[in-house]
gemmi code that builds the backbone of each chain (N, CA, C; Angstrom):
import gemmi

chains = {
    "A": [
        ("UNK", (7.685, 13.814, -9.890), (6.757, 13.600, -8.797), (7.485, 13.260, -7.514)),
        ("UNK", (7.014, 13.031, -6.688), (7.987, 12.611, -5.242), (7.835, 11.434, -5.260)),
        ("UNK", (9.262, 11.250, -4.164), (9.814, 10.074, -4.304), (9.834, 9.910, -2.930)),
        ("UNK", (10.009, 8.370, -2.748), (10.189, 7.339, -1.142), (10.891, 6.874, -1.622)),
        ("UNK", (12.047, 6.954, -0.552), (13.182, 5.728, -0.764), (13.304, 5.471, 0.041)),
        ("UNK", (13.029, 3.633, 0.274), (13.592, 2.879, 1.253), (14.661, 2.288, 0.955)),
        ("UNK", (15.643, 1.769, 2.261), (16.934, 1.172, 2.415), (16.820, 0.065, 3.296)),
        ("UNK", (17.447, -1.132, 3.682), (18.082, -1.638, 1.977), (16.725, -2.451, 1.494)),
        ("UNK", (16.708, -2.665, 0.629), (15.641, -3.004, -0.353), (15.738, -4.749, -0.551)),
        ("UNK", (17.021, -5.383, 0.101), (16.828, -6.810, 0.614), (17.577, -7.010, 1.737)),
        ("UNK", (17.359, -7.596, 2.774), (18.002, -7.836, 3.833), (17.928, -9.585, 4.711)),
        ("UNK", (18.968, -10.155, 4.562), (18.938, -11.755, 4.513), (20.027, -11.675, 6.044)),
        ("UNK", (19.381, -12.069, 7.348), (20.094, -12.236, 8.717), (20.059, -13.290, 9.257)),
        ("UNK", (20.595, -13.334, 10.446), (20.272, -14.463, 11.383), (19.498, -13.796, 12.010)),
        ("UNK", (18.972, -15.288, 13.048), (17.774, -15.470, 13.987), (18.615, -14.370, 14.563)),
        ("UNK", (17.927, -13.646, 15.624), (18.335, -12.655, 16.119), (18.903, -11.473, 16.321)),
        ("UNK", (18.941, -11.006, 15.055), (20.097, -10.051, 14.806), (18.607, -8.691, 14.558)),
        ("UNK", (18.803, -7.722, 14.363), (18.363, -6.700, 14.707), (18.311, -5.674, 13.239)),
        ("UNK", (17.462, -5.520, 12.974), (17.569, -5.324, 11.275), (16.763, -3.505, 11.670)),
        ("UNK", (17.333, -2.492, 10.839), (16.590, -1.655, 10.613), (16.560, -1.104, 9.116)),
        ("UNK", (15.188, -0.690, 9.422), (14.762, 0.096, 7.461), (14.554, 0.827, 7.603)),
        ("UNK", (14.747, 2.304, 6.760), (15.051, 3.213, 6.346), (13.688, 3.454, 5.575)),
        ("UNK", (13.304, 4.817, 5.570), (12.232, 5.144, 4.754), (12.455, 7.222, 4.530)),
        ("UNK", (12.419, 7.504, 3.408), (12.691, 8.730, 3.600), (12.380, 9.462, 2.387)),
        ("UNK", (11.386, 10.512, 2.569), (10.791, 11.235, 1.671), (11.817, 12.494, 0.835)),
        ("UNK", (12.868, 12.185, -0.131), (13.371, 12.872, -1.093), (12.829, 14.058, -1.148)),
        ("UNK", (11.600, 14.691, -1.495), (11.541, 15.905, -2.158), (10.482, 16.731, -1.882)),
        ("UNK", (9.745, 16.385, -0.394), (8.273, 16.636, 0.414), (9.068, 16.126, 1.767)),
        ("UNK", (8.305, 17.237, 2.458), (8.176, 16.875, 4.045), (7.222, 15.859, 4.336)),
        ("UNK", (7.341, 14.889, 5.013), (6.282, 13.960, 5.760), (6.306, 14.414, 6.853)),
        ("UNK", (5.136, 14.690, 7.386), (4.710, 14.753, 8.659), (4.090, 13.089, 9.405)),
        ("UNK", (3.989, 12.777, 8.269), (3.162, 11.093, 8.664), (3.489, 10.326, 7.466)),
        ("UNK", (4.004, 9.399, 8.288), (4.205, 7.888, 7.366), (3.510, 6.914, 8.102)),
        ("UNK", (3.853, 5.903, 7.066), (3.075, 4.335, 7.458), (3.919, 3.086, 7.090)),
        ("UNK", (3.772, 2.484, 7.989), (4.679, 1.069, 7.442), (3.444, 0.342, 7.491)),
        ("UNK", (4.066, -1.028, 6.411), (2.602, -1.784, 5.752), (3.787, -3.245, 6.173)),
        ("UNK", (3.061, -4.282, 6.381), (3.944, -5.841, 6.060), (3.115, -6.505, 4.899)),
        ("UNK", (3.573, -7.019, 4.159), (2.750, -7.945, 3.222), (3.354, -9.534, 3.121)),
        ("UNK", (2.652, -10.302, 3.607), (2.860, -11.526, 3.034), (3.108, -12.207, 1.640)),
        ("UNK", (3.800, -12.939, 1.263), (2.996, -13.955, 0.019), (2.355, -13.531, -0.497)),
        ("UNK", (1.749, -13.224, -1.839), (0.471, -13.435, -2.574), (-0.830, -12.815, -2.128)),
        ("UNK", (-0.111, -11.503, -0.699), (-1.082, -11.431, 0.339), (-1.715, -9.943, 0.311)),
        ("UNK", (-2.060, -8.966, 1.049), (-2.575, -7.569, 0.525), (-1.528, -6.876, 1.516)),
        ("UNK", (-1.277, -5.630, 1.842), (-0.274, -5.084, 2.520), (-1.377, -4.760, 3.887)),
        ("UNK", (-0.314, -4.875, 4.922), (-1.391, -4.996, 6.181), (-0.942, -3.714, 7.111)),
        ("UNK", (-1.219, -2.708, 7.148), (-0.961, -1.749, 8.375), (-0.436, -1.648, 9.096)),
        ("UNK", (0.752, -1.758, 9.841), (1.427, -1.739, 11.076), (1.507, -0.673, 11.911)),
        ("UNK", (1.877, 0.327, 11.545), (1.807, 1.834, 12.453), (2.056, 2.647, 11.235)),
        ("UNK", (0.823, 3.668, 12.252), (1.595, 5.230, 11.430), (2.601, 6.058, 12.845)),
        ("UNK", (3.506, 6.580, 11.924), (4.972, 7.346, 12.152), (4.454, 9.048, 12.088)),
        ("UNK", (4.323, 9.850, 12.835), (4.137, 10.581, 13.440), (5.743, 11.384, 13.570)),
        ("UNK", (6.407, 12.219, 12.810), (6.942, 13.405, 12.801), (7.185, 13.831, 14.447)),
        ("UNK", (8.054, 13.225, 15.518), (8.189, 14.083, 16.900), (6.819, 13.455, 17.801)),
        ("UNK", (6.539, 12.533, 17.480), (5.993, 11.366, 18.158), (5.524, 10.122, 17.925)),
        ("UNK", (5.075, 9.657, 18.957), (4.985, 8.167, 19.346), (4.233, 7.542, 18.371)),
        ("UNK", (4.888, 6.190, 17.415), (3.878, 6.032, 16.499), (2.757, 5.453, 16.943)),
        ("UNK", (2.080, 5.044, 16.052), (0.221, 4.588, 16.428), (0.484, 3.301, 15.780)),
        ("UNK", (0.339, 1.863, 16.430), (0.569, 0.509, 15.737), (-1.233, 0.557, 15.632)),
        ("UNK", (-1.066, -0.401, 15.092), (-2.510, -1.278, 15.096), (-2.440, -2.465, 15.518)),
        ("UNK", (-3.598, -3.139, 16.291), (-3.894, -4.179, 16.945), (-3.184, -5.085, 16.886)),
        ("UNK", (-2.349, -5.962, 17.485), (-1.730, -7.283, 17.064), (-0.671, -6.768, 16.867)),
        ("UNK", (-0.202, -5.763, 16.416), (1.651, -5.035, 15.890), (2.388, -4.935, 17.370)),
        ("UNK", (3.351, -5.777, 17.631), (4.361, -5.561, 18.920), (5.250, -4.296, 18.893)),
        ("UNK", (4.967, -3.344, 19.785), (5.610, -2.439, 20.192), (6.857, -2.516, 20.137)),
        ("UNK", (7.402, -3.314, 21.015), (8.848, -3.634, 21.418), (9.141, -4.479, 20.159)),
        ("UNK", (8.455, -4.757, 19.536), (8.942, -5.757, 18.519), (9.443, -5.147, 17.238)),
        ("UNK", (8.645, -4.380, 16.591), (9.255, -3.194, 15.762), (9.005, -1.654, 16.278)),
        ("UNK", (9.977, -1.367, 16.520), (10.166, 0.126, 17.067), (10.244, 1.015, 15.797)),
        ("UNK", (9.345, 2.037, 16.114), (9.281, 2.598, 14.789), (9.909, 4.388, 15.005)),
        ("UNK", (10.828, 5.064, 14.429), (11.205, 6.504, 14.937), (11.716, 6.999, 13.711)),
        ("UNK", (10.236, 8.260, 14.113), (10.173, 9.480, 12.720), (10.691, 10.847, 13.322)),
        ("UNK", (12.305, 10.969, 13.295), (13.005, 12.072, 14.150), (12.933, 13.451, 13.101)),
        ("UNK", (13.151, 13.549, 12.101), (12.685, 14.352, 11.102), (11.716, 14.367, 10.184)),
        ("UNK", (11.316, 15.049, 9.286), (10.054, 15.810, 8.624), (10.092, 14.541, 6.833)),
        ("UNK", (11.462, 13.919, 6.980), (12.050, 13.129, 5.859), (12.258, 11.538, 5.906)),
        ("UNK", (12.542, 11.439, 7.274), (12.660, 9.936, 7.996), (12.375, 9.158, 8.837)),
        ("UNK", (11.766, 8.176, 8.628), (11.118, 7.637, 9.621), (11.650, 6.027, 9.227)),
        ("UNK", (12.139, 5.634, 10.412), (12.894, 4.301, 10.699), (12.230, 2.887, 11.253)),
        ("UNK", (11.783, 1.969, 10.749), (11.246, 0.611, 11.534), (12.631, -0.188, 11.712)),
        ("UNK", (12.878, -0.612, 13.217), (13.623, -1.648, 13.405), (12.944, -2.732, 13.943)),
        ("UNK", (13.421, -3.409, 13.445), (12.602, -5.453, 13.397), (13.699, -5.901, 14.897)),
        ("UNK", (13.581, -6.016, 16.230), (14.331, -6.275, 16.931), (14.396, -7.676, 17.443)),
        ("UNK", (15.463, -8.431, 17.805), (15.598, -10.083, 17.807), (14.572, -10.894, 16.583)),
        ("UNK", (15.419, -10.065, 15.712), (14.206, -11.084, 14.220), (14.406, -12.245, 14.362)),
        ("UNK", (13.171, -13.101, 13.988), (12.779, -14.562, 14.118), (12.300, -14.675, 12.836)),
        ("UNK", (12.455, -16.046, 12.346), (12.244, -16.275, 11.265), (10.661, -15.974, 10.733)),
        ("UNK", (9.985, -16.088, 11.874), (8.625, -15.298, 11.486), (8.503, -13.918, 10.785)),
        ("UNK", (9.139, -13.465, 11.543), (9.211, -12.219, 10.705), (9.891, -12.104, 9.695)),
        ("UNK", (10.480, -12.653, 9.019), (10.835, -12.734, 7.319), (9.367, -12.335, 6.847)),
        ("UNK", (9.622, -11.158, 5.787), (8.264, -10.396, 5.405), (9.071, -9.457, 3.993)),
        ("UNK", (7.517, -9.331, 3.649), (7.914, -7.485, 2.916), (7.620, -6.912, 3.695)),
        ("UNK", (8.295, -5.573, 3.719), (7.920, -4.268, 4.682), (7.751, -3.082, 3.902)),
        ("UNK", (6.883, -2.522, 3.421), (6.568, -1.403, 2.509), (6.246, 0.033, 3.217)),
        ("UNK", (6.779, 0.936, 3.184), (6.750, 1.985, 4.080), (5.808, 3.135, 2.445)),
        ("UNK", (5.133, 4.579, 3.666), (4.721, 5.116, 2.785), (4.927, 6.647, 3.505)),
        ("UNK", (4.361, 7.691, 2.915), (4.642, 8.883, 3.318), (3.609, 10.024, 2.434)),
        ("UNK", (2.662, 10.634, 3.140), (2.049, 11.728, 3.126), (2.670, 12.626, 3.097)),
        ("UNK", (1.887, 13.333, 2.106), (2.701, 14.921, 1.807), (1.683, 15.650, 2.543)),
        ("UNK", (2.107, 16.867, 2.203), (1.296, 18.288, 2.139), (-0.290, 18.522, 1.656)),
        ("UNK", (-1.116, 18.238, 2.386), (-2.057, 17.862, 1.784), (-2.980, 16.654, 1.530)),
        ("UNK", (-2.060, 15.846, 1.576), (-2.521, 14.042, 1.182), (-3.373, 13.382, 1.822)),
        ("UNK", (-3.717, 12.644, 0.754), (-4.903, 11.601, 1.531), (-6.163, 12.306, 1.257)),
        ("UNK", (-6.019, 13.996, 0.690), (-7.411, 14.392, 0.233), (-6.876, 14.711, -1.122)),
        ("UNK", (-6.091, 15.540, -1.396), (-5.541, 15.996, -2.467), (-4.970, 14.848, -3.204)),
        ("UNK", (-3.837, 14.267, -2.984), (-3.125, 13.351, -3.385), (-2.908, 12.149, -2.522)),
        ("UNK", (-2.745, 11.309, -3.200), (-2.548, 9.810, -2.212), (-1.240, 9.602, -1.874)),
        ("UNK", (-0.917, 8.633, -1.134), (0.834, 8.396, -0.024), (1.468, 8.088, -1.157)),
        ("UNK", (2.351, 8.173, -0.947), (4.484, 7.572, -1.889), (4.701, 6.636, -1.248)),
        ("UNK", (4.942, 5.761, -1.897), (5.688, 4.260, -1.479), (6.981, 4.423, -1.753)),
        ("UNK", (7.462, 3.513, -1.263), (8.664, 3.035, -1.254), (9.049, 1.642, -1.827)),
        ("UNK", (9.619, 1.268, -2.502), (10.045, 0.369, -2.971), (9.805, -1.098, -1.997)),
        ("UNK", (10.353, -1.012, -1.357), (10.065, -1.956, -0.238), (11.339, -3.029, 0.175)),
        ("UNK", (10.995, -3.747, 1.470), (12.191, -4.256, 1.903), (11.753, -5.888, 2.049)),
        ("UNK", (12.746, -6.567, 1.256), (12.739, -7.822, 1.596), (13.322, -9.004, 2.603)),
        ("UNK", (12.571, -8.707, 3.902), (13.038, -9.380, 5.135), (13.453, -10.831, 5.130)),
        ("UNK", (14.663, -11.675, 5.014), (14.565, -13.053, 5.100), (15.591, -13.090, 6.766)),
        ("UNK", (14.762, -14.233, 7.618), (15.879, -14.557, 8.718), (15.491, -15.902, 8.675)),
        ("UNK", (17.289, -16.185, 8.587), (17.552, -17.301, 8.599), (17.317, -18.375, 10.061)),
    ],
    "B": [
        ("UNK", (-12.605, -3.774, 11.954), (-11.816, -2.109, 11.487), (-12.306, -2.743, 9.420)),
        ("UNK", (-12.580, -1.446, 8.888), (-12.406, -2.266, 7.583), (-11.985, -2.612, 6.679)),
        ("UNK", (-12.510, -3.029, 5.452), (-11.154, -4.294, 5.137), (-12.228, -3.972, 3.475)),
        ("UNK", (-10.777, -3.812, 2.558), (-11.966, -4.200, 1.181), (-12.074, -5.875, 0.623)),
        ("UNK", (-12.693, -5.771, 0.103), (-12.790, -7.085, -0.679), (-12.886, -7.005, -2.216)),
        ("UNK", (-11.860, -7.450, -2.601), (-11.477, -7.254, -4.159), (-11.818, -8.946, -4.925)),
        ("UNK", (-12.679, -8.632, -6.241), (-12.858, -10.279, -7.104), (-12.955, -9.920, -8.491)),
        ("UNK", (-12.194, -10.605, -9.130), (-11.735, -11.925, -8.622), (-10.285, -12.110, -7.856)),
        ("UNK", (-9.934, -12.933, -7.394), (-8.847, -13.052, -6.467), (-7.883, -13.028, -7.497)),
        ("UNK", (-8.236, -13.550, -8.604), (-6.873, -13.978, -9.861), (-7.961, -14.020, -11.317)),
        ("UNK", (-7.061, -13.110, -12.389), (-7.897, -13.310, -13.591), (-6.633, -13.626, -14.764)),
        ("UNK", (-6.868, -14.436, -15.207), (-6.024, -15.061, -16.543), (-6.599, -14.611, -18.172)),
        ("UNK", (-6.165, -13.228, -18.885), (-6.854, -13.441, -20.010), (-5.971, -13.143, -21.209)),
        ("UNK", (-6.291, -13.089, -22.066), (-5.648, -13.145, -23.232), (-5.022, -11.511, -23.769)),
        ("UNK", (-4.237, -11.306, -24.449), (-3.390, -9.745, -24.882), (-4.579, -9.263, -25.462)),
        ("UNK", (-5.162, -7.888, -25.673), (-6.135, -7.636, -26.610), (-7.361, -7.545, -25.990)),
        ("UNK", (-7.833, -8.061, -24.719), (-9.253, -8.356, -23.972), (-9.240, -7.438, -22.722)),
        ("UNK", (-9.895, -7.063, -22.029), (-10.401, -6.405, -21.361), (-10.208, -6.989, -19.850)),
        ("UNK", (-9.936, -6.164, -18.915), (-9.478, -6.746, -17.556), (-10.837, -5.881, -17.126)),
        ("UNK", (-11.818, -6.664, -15.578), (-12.686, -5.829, -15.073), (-11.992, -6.755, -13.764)),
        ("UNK", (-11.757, -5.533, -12.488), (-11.347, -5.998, -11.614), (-12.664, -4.956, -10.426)),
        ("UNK", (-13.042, -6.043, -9.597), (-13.942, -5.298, -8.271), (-13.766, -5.420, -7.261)),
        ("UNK", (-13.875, -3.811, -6.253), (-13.338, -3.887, -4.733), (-14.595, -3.275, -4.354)),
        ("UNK", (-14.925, -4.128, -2.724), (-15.875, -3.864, -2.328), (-15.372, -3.015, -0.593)),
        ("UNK", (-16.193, -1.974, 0.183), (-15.790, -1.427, 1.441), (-16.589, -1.611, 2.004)),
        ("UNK", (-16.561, -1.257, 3.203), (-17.609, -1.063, 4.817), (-17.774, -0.095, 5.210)),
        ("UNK", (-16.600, 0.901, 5.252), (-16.963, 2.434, 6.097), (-16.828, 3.400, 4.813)),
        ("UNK", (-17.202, 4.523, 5.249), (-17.443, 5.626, 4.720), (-15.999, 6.010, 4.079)),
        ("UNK", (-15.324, 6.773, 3.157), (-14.522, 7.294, 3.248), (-14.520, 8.541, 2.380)),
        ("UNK", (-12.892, 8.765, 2.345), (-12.753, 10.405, 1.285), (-12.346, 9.888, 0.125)),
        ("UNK", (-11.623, 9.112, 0.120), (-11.495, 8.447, -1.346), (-10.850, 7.135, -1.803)),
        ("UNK", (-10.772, 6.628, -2.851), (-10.381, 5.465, -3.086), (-9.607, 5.315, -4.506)),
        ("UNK", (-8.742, 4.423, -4.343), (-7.421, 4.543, -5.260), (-7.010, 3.079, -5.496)),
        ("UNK", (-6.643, 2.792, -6.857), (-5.793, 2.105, -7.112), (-4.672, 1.616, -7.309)),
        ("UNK", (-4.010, 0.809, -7.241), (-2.480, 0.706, -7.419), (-2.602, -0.457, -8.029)),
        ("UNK", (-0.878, -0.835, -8.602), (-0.533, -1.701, -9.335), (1.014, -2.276, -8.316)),
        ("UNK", (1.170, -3.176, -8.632), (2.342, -4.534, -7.910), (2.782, -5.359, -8.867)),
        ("UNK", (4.103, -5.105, -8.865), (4.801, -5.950, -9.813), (5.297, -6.534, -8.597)),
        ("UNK", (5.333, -8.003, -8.821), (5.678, -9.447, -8.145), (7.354, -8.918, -7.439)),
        ("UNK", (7.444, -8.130, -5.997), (8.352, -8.547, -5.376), (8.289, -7.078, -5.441)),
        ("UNK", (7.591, -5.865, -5.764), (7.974, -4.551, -5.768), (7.032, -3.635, -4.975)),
        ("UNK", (7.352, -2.378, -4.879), (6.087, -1.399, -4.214), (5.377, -1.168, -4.927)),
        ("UNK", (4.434, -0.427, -4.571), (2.880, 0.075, -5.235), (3.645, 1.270, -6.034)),
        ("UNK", (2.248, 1.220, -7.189), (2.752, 1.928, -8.112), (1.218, 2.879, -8.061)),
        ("UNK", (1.039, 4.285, -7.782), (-0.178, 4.961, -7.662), (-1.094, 4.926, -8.989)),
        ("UNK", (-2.129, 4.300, -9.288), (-2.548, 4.594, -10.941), (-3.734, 5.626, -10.849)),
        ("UNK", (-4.340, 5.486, -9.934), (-5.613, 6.627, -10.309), (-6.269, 6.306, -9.028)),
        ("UNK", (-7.029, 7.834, -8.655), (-7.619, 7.882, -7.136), (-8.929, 8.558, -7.861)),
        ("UNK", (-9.691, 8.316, -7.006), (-11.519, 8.854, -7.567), (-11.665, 9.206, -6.164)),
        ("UNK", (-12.328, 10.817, -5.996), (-12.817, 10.910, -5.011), (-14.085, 10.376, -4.351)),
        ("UNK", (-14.580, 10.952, -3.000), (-16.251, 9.851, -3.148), (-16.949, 10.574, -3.705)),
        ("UNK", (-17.105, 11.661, -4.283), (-18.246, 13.165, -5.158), (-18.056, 12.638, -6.631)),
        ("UNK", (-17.042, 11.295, -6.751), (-16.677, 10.970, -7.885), (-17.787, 10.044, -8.779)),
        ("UNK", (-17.816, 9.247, -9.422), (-18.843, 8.494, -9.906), (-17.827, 7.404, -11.263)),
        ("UNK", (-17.001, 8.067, -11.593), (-15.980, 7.535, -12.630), (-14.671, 8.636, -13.015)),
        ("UNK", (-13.788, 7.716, -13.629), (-12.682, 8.364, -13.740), (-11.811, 8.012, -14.737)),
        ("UNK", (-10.766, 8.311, -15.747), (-10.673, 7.387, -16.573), (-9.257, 8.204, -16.860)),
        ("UNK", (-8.010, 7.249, -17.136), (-6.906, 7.893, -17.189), (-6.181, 6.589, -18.133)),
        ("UNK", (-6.231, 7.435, -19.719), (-5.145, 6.604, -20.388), (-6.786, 5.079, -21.015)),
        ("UNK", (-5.862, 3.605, -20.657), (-6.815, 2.758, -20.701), (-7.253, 2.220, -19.392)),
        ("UNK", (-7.382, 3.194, -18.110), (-7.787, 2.686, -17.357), (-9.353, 3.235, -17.175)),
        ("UNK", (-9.810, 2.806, -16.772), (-11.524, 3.513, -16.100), (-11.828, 2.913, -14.691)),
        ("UNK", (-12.171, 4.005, -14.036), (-12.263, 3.802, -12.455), (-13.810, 3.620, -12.475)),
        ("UNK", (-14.755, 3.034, -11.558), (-16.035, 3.409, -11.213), (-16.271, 3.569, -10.050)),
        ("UNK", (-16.943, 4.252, -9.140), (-17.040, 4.185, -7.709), (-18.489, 4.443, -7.339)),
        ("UNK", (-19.081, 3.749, -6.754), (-20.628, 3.552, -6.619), (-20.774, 3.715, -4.811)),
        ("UNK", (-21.034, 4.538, -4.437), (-20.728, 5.401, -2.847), (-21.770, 4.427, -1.998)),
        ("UNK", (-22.918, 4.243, -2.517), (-24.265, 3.783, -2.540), (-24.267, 2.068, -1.875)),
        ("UNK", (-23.222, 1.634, -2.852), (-22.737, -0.134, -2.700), (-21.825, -0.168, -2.101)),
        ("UNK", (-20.898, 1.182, -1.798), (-20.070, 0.588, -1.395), (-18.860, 0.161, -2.279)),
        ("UNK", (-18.968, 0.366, -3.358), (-18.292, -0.565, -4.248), (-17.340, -0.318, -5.554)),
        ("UNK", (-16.744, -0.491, -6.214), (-15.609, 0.464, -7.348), (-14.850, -1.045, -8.254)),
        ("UNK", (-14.800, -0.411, -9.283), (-14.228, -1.444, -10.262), (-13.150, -0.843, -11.156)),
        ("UNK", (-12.052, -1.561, -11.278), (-11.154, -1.079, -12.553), (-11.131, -1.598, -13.987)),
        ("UNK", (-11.426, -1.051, -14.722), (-11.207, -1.466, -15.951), (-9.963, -1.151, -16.563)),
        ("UNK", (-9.271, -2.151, -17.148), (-8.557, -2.067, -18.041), (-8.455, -2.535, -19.807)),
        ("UNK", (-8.259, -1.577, -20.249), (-8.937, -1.897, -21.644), (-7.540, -2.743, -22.897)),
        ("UNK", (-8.217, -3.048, -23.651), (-6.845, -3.995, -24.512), (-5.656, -4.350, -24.112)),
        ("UNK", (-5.496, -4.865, -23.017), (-4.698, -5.375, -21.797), (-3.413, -6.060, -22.502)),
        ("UNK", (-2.210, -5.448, -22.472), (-0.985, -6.117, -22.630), (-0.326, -6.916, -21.717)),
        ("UNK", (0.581, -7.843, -22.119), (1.232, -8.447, -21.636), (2.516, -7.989, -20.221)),
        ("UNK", (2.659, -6.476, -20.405), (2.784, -5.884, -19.524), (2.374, -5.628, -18.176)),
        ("UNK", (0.884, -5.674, -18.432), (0.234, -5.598, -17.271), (-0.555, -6.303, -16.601)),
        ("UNK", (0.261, -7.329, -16.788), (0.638, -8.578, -15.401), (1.282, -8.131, -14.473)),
        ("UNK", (0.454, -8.008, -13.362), (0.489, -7.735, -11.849), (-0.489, -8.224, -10.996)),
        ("UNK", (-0.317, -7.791, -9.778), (-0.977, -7.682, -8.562), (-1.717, -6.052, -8.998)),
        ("UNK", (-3.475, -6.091, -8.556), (-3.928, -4.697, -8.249), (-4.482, -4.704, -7.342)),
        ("UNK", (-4.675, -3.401, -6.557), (-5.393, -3.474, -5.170), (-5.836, -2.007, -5.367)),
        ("UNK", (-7.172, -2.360, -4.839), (-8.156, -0.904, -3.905), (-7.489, -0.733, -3.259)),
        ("UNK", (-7.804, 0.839, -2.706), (-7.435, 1.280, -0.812), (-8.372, 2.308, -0.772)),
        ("UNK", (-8.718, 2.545, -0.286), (-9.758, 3.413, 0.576), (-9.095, 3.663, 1.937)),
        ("UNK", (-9.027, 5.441, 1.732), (-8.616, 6.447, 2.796), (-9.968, 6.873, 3.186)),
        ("UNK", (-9.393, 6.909, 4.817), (-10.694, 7.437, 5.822), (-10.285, 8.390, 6.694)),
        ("UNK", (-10.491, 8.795, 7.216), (-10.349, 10.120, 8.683), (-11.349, 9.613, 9.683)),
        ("UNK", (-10.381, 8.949, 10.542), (-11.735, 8.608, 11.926), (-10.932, 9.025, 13.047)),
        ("UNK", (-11.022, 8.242, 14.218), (-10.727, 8.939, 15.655), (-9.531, 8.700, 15.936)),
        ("UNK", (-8.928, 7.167, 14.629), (-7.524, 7.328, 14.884), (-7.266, 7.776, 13.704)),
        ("UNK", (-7.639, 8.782, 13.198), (-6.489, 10.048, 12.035), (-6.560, 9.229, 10.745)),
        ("UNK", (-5.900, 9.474, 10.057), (-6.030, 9.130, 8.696), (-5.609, 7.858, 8.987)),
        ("UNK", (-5.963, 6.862, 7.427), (-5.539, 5.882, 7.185), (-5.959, 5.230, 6.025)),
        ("UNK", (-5.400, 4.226, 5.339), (-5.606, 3.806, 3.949), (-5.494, 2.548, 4.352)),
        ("UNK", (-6.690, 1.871, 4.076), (-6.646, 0.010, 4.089), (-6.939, -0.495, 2.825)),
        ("UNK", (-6.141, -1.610, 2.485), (-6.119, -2.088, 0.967), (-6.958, -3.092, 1.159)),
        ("UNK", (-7.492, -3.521, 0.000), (-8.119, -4.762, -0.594), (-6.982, -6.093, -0.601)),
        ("UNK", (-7.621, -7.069, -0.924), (-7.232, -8.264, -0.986), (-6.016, -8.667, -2.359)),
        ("UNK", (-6.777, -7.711, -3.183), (-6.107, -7.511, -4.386), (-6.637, -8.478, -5.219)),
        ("UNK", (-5.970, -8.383, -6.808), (-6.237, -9.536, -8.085), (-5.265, -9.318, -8.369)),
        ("UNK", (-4.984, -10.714, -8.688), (-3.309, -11.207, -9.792), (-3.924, -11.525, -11.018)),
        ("UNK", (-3.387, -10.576, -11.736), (-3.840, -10.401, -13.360), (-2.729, -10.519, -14.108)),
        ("UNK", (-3.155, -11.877, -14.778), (-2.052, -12.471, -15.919), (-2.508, -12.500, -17.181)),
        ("UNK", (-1.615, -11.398, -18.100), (-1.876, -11.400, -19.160), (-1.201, -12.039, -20.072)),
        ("UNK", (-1.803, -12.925, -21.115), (-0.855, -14.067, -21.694), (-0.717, -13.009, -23.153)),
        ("UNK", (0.292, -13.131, -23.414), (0.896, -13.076, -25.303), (0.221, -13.805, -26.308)),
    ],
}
model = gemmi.Model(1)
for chain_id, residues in chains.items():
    chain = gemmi.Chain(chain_id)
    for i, (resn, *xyz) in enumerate(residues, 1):
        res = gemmi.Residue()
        res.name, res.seqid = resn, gemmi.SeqId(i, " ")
        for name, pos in zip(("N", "CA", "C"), xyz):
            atom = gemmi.Atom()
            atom.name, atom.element = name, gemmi.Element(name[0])
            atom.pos, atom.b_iso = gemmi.Position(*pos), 0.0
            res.add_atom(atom)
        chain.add_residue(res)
    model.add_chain(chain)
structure = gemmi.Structure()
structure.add_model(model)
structure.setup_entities()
């Protein structure tokens, strides 16, 4: 079946340092991905969809400048967490639509990334 | 924007017994799906019911989806110790901002030995 692989799958920084994740559809073109954050014990929350050769689409409350999100090919699409603050220590779960999806078949996850800043 | 609502929040039952987990929606959609979460991992896809759907059943799982309420339940039948996790609804929609899939709240389902 297809696969999402995200990179790296734990990531432990300092206050400020500039973290990016990796998300990339193995064996299907994505035209559209999604990054999700999940808290704690919490449900996965929406952040933007990643758009293939444009500008992603955040949702309400998601800082632009804060995670920059860039889907330069049909396979990868990148969130960087910029001047991470310990707030943002999170999961970050990325996903990816195929050919079809979302009627036919549902998104590929990715394993997911475990944000800690120190 | 909407949001499901999944109950119980947490179910504790015994190896051998029956898991009934329920997610409730607001908007319309094309379909709705379950997943599974192992504590610290990604979603794992288990079964999607379209909305023309009414039930669905794969293995020991059984889907229900009631278009009417709004509303969908998972069953899981003679529940192992294995399948202790996190589960969550999502419901995919097509509106004016393009596709999208919003999850439920989820249930942490602990199955004891």
């Amino acid at each position: 079946g297809a696969v999402v692989s995200q990179h790296p799958s734990r990531v432990i920084c300092k206050s400020g340092t500039s973290v990016k994740i990796e998300c990339r559809s193995l064996d299907f073109q994505a035209t559209t991905m999604f990054w999700y954050r999940q808290f704690p014990k919490k449900s996965l929350m929406l952040m933007a969809t990643s758009n293939e050769g444009s500008k992603a689409t955040y949702e309400q409350g998601v800082e632009k400048d804060k995670f920059l999100i860039n889907h330069a090919s049909l396979t990868l699409s990148t969130l960087t967490v910029t001047s991470a603050h310990p707030e943002d220590s999170s999961f970050y779960i990325c996903s990816a639509l195929s050919p079809g999806g979302g009627i036919i078949e549902p998104q590929h996850f990715g394993d997911g990334t475990r944000l800690s800043i120190l | 924007s909407q949001q499901g609502e999944e109950d119980p929040q947490a179910l504790s039952i015994q190896e051998g017994e029956n898991a009934t987990m329920n997610c409730s929606y607001k908007t319309s959609i094309n379909n709705l799906q379950w997943y599974r979460q192992n504590s610290g991992r990604g979603l794992v896809h288990l079964i999607l019911i379209r909305s023309n759907e009414r039930e669905k059943h794969s293995g020991r799982l059984r889907v229900t989806l009631d278009t009417s309420k709004k509303s969908s339940s998972l069953l899981i039948t003679a529940s192992r110790a294995a399948d202790t996790a996190s589960y969550f609804c999502a419901t995919d929609a097509t509106g004016t901002g393009g596709f999208k899939t919003i999850f439920g709240a989820g249930t942490r389902l602990f199955v004891k030995a």
